[in-house]
PyMOL Python script that loads the backbone (N, CA, C, O; Angstrom):
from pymol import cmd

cmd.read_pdbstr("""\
ATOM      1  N   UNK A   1     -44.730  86.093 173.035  1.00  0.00           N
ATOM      2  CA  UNK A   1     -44.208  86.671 171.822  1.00  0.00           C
ATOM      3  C   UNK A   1     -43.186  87.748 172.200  1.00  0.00           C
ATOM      4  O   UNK A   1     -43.544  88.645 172.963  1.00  0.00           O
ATOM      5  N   UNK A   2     -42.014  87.722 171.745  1.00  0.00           N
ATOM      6  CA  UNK A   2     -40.889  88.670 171.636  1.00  0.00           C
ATOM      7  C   UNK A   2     -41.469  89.892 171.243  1.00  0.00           C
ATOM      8  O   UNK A   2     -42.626  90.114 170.888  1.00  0.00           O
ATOM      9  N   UNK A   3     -40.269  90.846 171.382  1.00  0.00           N
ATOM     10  CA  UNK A   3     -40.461  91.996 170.694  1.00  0.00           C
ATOM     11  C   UNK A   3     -40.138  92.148 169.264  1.00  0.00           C
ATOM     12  O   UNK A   3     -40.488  93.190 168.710  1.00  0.00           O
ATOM     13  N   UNK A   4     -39.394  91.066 168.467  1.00  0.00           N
ATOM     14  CA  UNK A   4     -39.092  90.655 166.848  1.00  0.00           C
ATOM     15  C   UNK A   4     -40.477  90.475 166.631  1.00  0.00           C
ATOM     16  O   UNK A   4     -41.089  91.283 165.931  1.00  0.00           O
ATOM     17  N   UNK A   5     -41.094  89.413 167.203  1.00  0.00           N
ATOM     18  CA  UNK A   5     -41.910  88.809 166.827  1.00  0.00           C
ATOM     19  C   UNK A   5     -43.025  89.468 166.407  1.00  0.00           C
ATOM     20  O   UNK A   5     -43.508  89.509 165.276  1.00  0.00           O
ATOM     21  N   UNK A   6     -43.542  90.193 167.836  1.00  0.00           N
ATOM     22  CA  UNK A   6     -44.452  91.339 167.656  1.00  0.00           C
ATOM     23  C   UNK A   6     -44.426  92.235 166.380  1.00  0.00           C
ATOM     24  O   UNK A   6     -45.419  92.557 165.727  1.00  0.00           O
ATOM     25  N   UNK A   7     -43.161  92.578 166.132  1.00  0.00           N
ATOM     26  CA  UNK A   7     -42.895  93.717 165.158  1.00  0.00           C
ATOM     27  C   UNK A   7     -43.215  92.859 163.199  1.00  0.00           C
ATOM     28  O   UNK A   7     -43.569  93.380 162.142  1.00  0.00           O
ATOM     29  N   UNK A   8     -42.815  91.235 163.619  1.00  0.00           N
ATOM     30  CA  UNK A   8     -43.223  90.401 162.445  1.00  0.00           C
ATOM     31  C   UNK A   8     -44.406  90.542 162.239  1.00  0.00           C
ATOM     32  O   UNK A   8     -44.877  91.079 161.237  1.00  0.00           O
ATOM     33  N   UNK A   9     -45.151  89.986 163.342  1.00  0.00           N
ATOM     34  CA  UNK A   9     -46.543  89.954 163.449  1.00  0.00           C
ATOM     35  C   UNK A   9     -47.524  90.981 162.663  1.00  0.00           C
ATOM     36  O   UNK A   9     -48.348  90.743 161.781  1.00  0.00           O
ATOM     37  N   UNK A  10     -47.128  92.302 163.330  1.00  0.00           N
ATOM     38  CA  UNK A  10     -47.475  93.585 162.934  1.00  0.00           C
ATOM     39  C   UNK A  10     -47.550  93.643 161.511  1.00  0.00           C
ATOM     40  O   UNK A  10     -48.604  93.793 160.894  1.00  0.00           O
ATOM     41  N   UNK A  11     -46.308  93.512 160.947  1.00  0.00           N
ATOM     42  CA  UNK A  11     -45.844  93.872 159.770  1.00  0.00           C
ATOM     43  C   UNK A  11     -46.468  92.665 158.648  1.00  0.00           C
ATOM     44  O   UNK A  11     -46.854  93.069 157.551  1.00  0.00           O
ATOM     45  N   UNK A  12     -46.521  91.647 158.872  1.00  0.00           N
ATOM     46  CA  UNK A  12     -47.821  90.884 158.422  1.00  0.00           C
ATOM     47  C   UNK A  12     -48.870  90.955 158.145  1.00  0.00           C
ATOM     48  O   UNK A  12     -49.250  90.930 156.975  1.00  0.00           O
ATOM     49  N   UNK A  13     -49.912  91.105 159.514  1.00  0.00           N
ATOM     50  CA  UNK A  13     -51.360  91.653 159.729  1.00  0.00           C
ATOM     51  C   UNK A  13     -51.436  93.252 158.888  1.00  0.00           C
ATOM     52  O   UNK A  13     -52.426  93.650 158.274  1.00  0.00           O
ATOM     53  N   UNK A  14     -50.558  93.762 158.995  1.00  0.00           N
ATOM     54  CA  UNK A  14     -50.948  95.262 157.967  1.00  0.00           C
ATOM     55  C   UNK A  14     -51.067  94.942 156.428  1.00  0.00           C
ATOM     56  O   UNK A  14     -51.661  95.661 155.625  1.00  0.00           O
ATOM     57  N   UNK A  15     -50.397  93.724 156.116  1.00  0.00           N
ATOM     58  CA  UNK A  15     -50.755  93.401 154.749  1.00  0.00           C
ATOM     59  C   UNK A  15     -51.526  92.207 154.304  1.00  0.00           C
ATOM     60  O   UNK A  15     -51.588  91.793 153.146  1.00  0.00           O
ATOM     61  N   UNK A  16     -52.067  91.734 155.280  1.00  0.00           N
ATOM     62  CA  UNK A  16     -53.344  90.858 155.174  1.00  0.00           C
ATOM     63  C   UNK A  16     -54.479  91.626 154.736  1.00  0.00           C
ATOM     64  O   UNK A  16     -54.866  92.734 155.109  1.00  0.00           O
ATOM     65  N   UNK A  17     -55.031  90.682 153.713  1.00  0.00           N
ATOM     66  CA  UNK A  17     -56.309  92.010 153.228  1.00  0.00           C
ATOM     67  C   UNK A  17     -57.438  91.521 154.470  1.00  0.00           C
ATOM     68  O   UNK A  17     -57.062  90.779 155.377  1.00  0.00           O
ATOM     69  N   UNK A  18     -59.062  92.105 154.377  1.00  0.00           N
ATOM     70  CA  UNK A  18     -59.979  92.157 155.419  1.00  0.00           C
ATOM     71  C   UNK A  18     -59.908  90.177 155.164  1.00  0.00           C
ATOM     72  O   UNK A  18     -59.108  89.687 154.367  1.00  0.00           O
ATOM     73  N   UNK A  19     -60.644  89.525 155.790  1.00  0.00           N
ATOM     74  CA  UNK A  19     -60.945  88.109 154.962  1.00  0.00           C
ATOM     75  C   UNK A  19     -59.736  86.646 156.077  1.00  0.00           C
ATOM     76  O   UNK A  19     -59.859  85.770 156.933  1.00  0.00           O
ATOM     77  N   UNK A  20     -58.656  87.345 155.176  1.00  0.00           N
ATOM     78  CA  UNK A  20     -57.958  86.383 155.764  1.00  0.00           C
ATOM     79  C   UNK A  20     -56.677  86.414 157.096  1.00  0.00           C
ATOM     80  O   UNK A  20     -55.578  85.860 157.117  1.00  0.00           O
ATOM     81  N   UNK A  21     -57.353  87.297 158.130  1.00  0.00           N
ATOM     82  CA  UNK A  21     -56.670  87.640 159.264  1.00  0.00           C
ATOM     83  C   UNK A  21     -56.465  86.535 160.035  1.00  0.00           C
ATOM     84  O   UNK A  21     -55.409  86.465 160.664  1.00  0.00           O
ATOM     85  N   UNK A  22     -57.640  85.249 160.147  1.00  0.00           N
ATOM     86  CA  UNK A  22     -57.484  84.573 160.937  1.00  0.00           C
ATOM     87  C   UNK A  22     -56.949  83.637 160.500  1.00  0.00           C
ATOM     88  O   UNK A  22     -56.260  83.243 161.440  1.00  0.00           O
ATOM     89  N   UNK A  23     -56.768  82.887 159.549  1.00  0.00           N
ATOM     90  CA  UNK A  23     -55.317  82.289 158.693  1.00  0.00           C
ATOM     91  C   UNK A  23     -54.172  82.777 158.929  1.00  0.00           C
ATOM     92  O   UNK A  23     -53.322  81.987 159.341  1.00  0.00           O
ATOM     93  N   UNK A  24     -53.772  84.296 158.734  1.00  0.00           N
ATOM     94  CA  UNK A  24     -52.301  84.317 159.285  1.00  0.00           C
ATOM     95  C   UNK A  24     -52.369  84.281 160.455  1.00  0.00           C
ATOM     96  O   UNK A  24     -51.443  83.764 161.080  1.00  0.00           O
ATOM     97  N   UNK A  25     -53.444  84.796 161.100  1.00  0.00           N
ATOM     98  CA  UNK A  25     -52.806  84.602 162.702  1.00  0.00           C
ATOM     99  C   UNK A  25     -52.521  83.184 162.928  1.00  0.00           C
ATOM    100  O   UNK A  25     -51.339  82.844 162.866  1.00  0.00           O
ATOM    101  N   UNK A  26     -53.258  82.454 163.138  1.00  0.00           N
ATOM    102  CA  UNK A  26     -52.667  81.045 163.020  1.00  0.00           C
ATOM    103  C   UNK A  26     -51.279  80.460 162.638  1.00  0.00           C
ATOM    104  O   UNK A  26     -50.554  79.771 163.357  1.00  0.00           O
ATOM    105  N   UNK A  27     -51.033  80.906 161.253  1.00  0.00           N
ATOM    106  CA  UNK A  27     -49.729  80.246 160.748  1.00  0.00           C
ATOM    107  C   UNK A  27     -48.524  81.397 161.605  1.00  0.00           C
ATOM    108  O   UNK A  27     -47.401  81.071 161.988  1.00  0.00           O
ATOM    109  N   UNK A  28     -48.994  82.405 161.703  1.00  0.00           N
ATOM    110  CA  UNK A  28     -47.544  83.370 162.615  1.00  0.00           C
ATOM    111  C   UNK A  28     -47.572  82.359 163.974  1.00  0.00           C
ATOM    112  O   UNK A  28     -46.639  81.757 164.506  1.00  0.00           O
ATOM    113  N   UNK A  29     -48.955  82.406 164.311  1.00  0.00           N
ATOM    114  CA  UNK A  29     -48.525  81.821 166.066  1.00  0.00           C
ATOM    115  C   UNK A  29     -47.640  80.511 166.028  1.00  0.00           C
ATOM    116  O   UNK A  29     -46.707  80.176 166.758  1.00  0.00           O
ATOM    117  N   UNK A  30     -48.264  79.831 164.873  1.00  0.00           N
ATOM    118  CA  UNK A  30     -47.367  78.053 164.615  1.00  0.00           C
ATOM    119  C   UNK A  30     -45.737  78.659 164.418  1.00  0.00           C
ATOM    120  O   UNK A  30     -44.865  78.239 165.179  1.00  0.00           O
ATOM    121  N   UNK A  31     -45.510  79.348 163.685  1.00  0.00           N
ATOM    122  CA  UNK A  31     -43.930  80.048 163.410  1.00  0.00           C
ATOM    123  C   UNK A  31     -43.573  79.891 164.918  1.00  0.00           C
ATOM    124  O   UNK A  31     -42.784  79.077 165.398  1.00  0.00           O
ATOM    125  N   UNK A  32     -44.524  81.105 165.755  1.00  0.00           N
ATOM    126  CA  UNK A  32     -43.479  81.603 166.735  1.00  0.00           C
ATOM    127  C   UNK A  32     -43.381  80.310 167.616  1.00  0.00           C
ATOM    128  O   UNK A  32     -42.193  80.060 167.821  1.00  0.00           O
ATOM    129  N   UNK A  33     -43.956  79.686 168.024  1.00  0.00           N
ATOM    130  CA  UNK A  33     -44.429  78.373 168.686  1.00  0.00           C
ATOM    131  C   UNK A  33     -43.291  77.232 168.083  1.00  0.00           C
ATOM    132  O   UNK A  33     -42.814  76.418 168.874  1.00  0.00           O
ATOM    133  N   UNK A  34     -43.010  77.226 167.076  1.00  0.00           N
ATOM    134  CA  UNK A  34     -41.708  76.656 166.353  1.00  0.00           C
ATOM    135  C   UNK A  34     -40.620  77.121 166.620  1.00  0.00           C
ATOM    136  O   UNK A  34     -39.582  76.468 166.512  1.00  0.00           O
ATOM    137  N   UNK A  35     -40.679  78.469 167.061  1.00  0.00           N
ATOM    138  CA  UNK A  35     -38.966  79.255 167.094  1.00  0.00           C
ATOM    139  C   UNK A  35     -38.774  78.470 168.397  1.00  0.00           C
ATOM    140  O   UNK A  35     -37.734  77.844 168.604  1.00  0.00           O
ATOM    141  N   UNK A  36     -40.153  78.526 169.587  1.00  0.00           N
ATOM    142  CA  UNK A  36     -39.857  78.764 170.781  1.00  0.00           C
ATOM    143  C   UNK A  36     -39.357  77.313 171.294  1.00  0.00           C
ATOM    144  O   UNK A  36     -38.266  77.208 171.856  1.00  0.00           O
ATOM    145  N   UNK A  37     -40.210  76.185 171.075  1.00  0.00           N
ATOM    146  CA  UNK A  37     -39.698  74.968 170.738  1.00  0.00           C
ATOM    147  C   UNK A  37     -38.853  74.119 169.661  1.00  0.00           C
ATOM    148  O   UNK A  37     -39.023  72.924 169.420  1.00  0.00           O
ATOM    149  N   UNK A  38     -37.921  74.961 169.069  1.00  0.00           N
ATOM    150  CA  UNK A  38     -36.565  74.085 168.533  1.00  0.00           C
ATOM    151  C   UNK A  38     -36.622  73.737 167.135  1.00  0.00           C
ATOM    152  O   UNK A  38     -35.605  73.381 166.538  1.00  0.00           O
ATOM    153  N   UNK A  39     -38.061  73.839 166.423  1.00  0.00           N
ATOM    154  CA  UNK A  39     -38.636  73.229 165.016  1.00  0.00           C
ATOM    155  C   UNK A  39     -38.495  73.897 164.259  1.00  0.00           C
ATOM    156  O   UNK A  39     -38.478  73.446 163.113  1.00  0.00           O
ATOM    157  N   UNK A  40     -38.309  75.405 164.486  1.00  0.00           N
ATOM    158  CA  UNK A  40     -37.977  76.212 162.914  1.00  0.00           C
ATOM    159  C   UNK A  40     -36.826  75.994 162.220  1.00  0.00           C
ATOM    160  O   UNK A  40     -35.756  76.492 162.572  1.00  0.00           O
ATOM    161  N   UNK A  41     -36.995  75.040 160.920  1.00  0.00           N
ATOM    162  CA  UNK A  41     -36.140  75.416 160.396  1.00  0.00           C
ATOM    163  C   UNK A  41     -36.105  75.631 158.635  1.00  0.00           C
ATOM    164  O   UNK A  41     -37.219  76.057 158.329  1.00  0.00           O
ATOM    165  N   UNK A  42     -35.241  75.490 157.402  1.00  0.00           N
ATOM    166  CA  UNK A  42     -35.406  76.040 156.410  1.00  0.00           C
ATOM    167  C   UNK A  42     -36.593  75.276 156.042  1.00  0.00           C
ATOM    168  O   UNK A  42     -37.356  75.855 155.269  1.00  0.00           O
ATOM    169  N   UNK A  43     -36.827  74.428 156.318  1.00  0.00           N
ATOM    170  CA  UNK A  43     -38.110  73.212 155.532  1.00  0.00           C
ATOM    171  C   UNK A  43     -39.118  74.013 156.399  1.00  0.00           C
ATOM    172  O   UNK A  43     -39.866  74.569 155.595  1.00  0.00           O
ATOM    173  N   UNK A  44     -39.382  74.240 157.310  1.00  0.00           N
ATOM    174  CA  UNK A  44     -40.307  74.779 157.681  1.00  0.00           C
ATOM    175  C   UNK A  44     -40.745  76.024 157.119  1.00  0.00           C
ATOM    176  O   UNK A  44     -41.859  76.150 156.611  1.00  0.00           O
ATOM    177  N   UNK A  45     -39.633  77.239 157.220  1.00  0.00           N
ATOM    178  CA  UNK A  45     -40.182  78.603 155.874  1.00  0.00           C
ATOM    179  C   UNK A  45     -40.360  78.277 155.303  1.00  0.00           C
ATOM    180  O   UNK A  45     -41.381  78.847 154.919  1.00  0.00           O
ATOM    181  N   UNK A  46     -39.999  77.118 154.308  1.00  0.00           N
ATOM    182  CA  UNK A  46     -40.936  77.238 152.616  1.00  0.00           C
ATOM    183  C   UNK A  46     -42.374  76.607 152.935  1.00  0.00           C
ATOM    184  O   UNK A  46     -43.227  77.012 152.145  1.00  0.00           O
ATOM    185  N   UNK A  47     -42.853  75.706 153.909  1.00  0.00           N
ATOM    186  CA  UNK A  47     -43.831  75.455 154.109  1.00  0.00           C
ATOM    187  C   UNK A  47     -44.575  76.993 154.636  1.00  0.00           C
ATOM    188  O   UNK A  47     -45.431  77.383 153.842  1.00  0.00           O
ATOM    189  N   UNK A  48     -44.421  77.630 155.497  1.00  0.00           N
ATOM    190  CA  UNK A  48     -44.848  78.771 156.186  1.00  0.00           C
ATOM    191  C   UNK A  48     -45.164  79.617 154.867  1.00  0.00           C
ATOM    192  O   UNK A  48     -46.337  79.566 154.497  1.00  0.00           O
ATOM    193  N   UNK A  49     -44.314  80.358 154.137  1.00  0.00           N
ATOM    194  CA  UNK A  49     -44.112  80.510 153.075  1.00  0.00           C
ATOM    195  C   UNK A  49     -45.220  80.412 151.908  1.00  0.00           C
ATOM    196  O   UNK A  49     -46.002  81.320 151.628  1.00  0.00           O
ATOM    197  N   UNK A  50     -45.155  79.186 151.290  1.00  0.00           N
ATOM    198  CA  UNK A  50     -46.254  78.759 150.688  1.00  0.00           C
ATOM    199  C   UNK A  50     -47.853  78.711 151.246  1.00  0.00           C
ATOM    200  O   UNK A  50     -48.851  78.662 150.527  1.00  0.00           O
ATOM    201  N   UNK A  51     -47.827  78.733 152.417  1.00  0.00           N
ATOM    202  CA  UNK A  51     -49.071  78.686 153.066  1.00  0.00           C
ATOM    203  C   UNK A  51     -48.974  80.351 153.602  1.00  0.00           C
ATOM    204  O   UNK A  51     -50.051  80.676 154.100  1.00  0.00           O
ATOM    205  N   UNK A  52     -48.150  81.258 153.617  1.00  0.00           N
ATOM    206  CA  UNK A  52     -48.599  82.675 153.826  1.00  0.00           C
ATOM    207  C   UNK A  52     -48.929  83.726 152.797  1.00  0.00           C
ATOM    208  O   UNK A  52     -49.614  84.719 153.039  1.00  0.00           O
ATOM    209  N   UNK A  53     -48.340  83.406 151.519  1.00  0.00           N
ATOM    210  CA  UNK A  53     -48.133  84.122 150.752  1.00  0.00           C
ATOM    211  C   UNK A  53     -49.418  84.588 150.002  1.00  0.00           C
ATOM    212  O   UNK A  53     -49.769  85.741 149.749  1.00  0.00           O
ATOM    213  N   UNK A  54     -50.175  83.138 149.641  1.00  0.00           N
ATOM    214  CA  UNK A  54     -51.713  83.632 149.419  1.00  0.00           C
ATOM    215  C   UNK A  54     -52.870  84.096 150.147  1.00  0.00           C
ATOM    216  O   UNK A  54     -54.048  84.198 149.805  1.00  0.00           O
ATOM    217  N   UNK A  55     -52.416  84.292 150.965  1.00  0.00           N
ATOM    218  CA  UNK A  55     -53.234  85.399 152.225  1.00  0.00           C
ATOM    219  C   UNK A  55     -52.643  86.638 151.995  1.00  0.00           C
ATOM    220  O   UNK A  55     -53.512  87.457 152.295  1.00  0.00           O
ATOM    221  N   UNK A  56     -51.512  87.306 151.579  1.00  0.00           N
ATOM    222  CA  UNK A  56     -51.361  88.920 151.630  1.00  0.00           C
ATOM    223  C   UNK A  56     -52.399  89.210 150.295  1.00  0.00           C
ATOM    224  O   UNK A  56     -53.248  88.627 149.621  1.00  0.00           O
ATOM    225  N   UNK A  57     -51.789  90.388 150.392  1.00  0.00           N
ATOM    226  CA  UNK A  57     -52.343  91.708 150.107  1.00  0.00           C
ATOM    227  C   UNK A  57     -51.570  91.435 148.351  1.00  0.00           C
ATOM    228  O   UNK A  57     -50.356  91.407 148.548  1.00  0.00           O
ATOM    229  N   UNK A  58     -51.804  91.273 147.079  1.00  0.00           N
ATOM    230  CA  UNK A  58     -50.994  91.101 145.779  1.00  0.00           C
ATOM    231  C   UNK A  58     -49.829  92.162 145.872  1.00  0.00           C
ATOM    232  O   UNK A  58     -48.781  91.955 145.260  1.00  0.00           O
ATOM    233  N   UNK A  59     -50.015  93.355 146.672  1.00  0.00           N
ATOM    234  CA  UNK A  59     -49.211  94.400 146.423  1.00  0.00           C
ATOM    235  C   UNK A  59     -47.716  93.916 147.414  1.00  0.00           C
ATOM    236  O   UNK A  59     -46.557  94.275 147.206  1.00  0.00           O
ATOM    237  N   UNK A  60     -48.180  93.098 148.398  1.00  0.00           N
ATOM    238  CA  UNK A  60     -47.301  92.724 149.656  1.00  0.00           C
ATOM    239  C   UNK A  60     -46.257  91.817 149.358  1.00  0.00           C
ATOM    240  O   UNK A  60     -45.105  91.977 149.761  1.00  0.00           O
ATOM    241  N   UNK A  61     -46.786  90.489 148.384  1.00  0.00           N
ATOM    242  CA  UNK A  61     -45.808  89.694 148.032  1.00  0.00           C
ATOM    243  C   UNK A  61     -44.174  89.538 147.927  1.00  0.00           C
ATOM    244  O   UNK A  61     -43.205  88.989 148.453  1.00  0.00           O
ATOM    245  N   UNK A  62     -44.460  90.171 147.164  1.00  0.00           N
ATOM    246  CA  UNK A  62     -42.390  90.611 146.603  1.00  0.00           C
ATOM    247  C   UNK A  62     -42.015  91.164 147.979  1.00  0.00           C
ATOM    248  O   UNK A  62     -41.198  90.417 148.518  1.00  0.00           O
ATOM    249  N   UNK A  63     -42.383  92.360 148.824  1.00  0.00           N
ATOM    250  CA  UNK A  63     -42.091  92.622 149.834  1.00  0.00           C
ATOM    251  C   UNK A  63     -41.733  91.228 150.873  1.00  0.00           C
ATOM    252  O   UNK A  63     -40.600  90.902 151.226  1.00  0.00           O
ATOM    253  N   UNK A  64     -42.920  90.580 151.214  1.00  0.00           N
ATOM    254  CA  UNK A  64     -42.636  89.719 152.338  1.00  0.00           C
ATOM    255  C   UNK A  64     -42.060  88.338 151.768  1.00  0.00           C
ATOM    256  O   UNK A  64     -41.733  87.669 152.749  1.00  0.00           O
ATOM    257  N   UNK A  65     -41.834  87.726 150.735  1.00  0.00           N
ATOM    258  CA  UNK A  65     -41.209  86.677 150.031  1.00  0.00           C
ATOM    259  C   UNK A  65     -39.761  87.338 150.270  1.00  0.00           C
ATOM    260  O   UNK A  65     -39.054  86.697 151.048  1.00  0.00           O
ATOM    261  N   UNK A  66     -39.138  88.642 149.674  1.00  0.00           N
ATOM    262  CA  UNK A  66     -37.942  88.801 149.998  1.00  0.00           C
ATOM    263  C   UNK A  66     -37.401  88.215 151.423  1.00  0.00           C
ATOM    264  O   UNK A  66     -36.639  87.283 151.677  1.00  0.00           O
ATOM    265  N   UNK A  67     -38.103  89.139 152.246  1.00  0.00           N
ATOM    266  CA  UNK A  67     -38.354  88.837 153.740  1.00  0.00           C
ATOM    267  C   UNK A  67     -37.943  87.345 154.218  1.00  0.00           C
ATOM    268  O   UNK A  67     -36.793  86.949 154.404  1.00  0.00           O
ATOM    269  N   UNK A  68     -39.034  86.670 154.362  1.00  0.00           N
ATOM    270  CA  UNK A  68     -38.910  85.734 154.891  1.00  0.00           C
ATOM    271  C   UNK A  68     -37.730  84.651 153.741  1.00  0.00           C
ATOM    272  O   UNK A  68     -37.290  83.590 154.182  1.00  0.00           O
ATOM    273  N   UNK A  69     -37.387  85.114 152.379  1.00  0.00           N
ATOM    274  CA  UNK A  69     -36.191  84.205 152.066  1.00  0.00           C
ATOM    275  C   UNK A  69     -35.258  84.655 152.648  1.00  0.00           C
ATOM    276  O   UNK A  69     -34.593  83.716 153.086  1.00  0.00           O
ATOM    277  N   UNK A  70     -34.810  85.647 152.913  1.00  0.00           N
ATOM    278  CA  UNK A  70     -33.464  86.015 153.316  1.00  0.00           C
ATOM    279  C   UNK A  70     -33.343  85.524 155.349  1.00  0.00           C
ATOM    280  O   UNK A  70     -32.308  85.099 155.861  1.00  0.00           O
ATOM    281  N   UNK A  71     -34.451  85.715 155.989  1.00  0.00           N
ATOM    282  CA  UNK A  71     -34.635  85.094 157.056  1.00  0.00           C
ATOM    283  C   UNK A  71     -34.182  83.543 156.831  1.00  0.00           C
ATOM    284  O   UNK A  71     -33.208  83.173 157.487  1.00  0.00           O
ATOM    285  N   UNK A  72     -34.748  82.695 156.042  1.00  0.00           N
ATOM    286  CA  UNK A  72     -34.642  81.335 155.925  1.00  0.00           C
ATOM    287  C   UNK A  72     -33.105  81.167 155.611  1.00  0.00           C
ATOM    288  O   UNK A  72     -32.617  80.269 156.298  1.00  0.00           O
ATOM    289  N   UNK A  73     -32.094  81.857 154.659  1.00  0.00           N
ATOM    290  CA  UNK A  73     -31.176  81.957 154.574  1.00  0.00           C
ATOM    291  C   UNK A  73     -30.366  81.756 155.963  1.00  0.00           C
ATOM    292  O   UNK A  73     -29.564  80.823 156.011  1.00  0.00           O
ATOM    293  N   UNK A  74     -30.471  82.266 156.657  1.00  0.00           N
ATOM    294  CA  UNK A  74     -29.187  82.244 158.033  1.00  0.00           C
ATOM    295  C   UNK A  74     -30.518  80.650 159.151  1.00  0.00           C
ATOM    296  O   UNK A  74     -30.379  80.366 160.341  1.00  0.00           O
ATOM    297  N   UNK A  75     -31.367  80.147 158.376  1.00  0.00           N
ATOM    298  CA  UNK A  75     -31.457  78.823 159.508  1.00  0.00           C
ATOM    299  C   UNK A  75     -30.748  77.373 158.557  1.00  0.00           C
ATOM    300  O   UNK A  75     -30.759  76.996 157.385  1.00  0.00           O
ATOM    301  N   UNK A  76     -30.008  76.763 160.235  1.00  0.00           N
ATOM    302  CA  UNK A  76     -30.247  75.283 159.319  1.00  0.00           C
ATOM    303  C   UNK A  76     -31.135  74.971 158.535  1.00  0.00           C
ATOM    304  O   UNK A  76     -32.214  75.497 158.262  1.00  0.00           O
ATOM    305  N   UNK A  77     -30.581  73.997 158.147  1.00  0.00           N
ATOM    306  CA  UNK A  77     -31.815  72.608 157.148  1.00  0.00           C
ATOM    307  C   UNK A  77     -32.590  71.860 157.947  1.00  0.00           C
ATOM    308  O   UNK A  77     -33.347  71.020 157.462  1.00  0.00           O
TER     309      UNK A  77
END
""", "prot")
cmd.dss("prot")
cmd.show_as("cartoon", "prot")
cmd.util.cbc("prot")
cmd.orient("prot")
């Protein structure tokens, strides 16, 4: 894991409520594991996406949806 990554990671896990830590960890490691082998791309955030979003925190949402759309923005299709 990078030092982006780490700092994603982080910034994730602080808004995971108690419960569902080991769900995101999972779907972050599949992300980074995708960057590292060639597969991330926009079809992949909305999948990531949809499968992260109901694991935060209700207060986190709007925060990390901004996030990761504007990330998905600058990948191919």
């Amino acid at each position: 894991m990078d030092q982006g990554q780490q700092r994603f990671y982080s910034f994730i896990m602080d808004r995971v409520p108690d419960g569902n830590e080991s769900a995101a960890k999972t779907l972050l490691e599949e992300s980074f594991k995708r960057q590292a082998d060639g597969t991330f791309d926009k079809a992949y955030v909305e999948k990531f996406k949809f499968k992260l979003l109901p694991l935060l925190k209700p207060e986190a949402v709007e925060e990390v949806t901004a996030i990761i759309t504007g990330f998905g923005a600058g990948l191919a299709k």
